[in-house]
C-alpha positions, 0 to 999 in steps of 0.5 A: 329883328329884320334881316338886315339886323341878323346881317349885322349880328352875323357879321360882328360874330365873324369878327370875333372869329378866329376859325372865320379869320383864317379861313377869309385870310387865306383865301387867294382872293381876299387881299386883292379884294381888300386893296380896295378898302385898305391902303396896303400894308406900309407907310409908303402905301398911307402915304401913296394913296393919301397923296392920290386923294388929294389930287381930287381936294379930299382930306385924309384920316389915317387908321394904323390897323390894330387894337387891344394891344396886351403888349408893351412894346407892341404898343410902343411900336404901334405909336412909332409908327404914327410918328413915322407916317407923320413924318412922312406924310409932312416930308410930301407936304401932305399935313398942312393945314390939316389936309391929312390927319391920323386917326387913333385907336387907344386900345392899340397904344396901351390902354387895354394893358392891365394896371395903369394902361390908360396912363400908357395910352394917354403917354403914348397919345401924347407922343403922336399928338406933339409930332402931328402938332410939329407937322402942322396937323391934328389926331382924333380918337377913335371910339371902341366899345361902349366899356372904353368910351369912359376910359377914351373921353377921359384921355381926350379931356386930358389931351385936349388941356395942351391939343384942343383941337384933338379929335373926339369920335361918338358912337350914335348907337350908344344910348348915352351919346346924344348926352355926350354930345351936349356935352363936347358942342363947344367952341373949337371941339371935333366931334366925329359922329358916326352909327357904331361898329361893334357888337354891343348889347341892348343895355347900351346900345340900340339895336335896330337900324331905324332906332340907330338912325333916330339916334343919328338925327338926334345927335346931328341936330344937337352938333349941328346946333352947336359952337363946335366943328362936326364930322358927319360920317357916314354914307348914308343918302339920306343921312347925308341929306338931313345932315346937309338941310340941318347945317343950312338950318343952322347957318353954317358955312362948308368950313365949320363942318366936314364929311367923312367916309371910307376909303372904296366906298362911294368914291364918286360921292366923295368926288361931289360932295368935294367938287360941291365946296364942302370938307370930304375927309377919307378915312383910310386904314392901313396894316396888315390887321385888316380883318376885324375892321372889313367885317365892321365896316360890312356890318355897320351897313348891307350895301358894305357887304355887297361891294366886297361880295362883288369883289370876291366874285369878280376876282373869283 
């Protein structure tokens, strides 16, 4: 295991962490710095910096921070919140055509309730799908760790019966994912493709940046050779070349594909690769739970790591 591995793991472990959470939420300088990866705390901040984003002909995701909801209610009010930034994201006219969409974690609407919380979260999805098809927009899954992936691609099979354009996320540190590719590479499917965040053990998942890698190359060739309309997430130079060569290889022209990647990270790649012709999604979480998504978002890459250690010295 290089440095960079023990990096990651060290990171994942501090997700985890409650002493480790507080200690970095309270710290005076930490929310400044998380402005810049996160859009604030309320609608009108999603709203606000979506509306900015557009401005330079990028497309918007939107994360309402939050999961493993063990409350009824908290996920009820988790999914009202959806129907509210829908709203009001198509009161801006920032919806059509799918130019902002929101992305969802089941987990956060009812799906790790006990009992029937796959029915509460298939529900609750539901509800946000039918007011994202009323704005003129669509919903992608999000993907957690490997114990839901079951769970999530069978509430998307579901979704999918009466919202086909639902958006599906794989995780392409998982071993099983080049096979799950194979299998949503149809007409008409989203698949997200991205490297994987949580910390999963060598049973599933690959442990090894350079293993996870291939595993990415394997399943963008896979997508790409596909009928469906993949969604390269990542920002990874090299990644994003082969990406860019395989869709050439492919035939594929800048509408039957898009890129993908995080709000304050690489904002002038996000500008080229848009002022280029291609699909510049932005995924932009916001919410006061901001803690566990930063330390994953550290962990999936080093480079992550720095710009926020900058920031914290720089606000220091």
């Amino acid at each position: 295991m290089d440095a960079g591995d023990v990096l990651r793991n060290s990171l994942l472990w501090m997700a985890d962490s409650s002493t480790v959470r507080a200690t970095i939420e309270k710290a005076p300088v930490s929310r400044s710095v998380v402005k810049r990866f996160v859009a604030g705390d309320a609608i009108d901040d999603a709203v606000s910096v979506t509306a900015e984003l557009r401005q330079t002909n990028r497309m918007v995701t939107i994360d309402y921070l939050g999961e493993d909801t063990l409350d009824l209610a908290l996920a009820e009010r988790t999914r009202d919140t959806y129907l509210r930034l829908l709203a009001a994201l198509s009161d801006r006219g920032l919806t059509e055509g799918g130019t902002a969409e929101v992305s969802v974690k089941l987990s956060a609407v009812g799906q790790s309730l006990p009992g029937d919380g796959e029915r509460v979260a298939l529900d609750n999805a539901r509800a946000i799908c039918e007011a994202a098809r009323d704005a003129g927009t669509t919903v992608t899954l999000d993907m957690e760790d490997h114990t839901t992936t079951d769970s999530t691609l069978s509430v998307l099979a579901e979704l999918r019966k009466d919202f086909p354009s639902t958006g599906a996320v794989l995780q392409a540190y998982l071993h099983r994912t080049e096979g799950d590719c194979r299998d949503l590479a149809y007409e008409g499917s989203r698949v997200r493709l991205c490297k994987g965040a949580y910390k999963e053990p060598e049973s599933v998942a690959y442990q090894a940046k350079e293993d996870v890698d291939k595993s990415y190359v394997r399943c963008l060739k896979v997508l790409l050779a596909g009928a469906g309309y993949p969604m390269v997430a990542s920002h990874d130079p090299r990644l994003l070349e082969i990406a860019r060569a395989l869709a050439a290889h492919n035939g594929r022209s800048h509408d039957s594909m898009e890129y993908q990647m995080l709000l304050g990270i690489r904002p002038g790649e996000q500008r080229r690769i848009a002022d280029r012709g291609d699909t510049m999604r932005v995924y932009i979480p916001f919410g006061d739970e901001w803690y566990g998504y930063l330390m994953r978002r550290m962990a999936e890459k080093p480079a992550n790591t720095m710009f926020f250690l900058r920031g914290l010295a720089t606000k220091g």
